[in-house]
N, C-alpha and C positions, 0 to 999 in steps of 0.2 A: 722849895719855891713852886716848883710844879702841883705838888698837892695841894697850894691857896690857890694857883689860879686855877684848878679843877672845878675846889669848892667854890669858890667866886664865880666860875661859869655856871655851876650847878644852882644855885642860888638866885642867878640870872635866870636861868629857865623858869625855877621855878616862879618866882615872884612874876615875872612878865606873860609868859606863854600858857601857865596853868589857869588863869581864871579865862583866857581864851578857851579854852580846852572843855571847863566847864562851864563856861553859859554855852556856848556850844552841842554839849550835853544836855542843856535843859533846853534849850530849844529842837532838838532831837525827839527829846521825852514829850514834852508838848505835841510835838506833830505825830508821834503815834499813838494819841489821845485821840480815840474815835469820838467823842463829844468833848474838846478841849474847854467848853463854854464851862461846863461846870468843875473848871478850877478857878474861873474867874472872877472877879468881883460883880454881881448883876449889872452897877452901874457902867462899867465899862460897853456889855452888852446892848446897854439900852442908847447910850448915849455917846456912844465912839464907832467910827467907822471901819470897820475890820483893816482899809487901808492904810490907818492910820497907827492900829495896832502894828500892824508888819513895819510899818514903819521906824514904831519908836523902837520896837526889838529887836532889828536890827542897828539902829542907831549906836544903842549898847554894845551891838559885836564891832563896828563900826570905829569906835573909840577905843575898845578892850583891841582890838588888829594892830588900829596905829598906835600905841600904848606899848603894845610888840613888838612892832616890826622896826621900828623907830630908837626905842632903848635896848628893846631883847636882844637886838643884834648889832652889826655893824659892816664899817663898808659901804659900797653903793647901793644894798638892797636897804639901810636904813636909810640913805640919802635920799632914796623914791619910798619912803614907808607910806605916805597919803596916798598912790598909785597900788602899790601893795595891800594897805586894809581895805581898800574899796571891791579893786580884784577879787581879793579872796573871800571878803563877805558877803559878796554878790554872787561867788562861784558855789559859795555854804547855800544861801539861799536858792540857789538853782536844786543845786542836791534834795534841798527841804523840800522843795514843789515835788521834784521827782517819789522822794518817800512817801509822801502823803496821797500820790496818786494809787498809792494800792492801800493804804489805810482806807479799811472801812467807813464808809459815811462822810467821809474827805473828800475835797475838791483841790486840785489843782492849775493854778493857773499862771499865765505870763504877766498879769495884772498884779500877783501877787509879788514875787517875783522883780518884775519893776520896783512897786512899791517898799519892797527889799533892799532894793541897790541903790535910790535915792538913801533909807534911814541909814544904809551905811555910808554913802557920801556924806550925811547932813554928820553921822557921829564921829566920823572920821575929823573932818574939817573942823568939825567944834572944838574935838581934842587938841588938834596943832594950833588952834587961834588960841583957847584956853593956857596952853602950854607954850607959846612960842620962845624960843630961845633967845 
């Protein structure tokens, strides 16, 4: 009995916390992209606000957190999971400014940053409206 609910927790992990883990990852990779622009599509460049970019990328960690924190686990930390993904995607994007402040050719800012912890608000909150039980 104990080996199903091992494998049953292990299978929790993975299916909830792993794709946190890797967009997490690529967004890492992304920011120690000394010219990130040319992985991008031109038109985003031309016709999207970088604000906005941060926004919606985080939006996705945003949704991917409470997607986590919410099913991945339990208890009172899933009972606050909307509190939790917002926290900790805004705590990621703090990190991110910080890495990118010694990335070559990179700027770091609190504007950034901000616009971070809104898209994980906005993707947090979409997911629990989306999903509400």
């Amino acid at each position: 009995m104990r080996d199903a609910v091992r494998q049953d927790g292990m299978a929790q992990v993975l299916w909830y916390w792993v794709p946190v883990a890797l967009y997490a990852g690529l967004i890492f990779f992304m920011s120690a992209q000394s010219h990130p622009e040319e992985q991008l599509p031109s038109f985003l460049l031309k016709d999207v606000s970088d604000k906005v970019l941060h926004t919606v990328e985080y939006a996705v960690l945003g949704a991917l957190c409470y997607r986590a924190f919410r099913w991945g686990v339990s208890g009172w930390v899933a009972s606050r999971a909307l509190l939790f993904a917002i926290v900790t995607a805004s705590l990621y994007g703090m990190t991110d400014e910080a890495h990118q402040f010694f990335v070559p050719f990179r700027e770091s800012s609190w504007q950034d940053w901000l616009a971070d912890t809104i898209g994980a608000a906005i993707g947090a909150l979409s997911w629990r409206f989306l999903r509400s039980e």
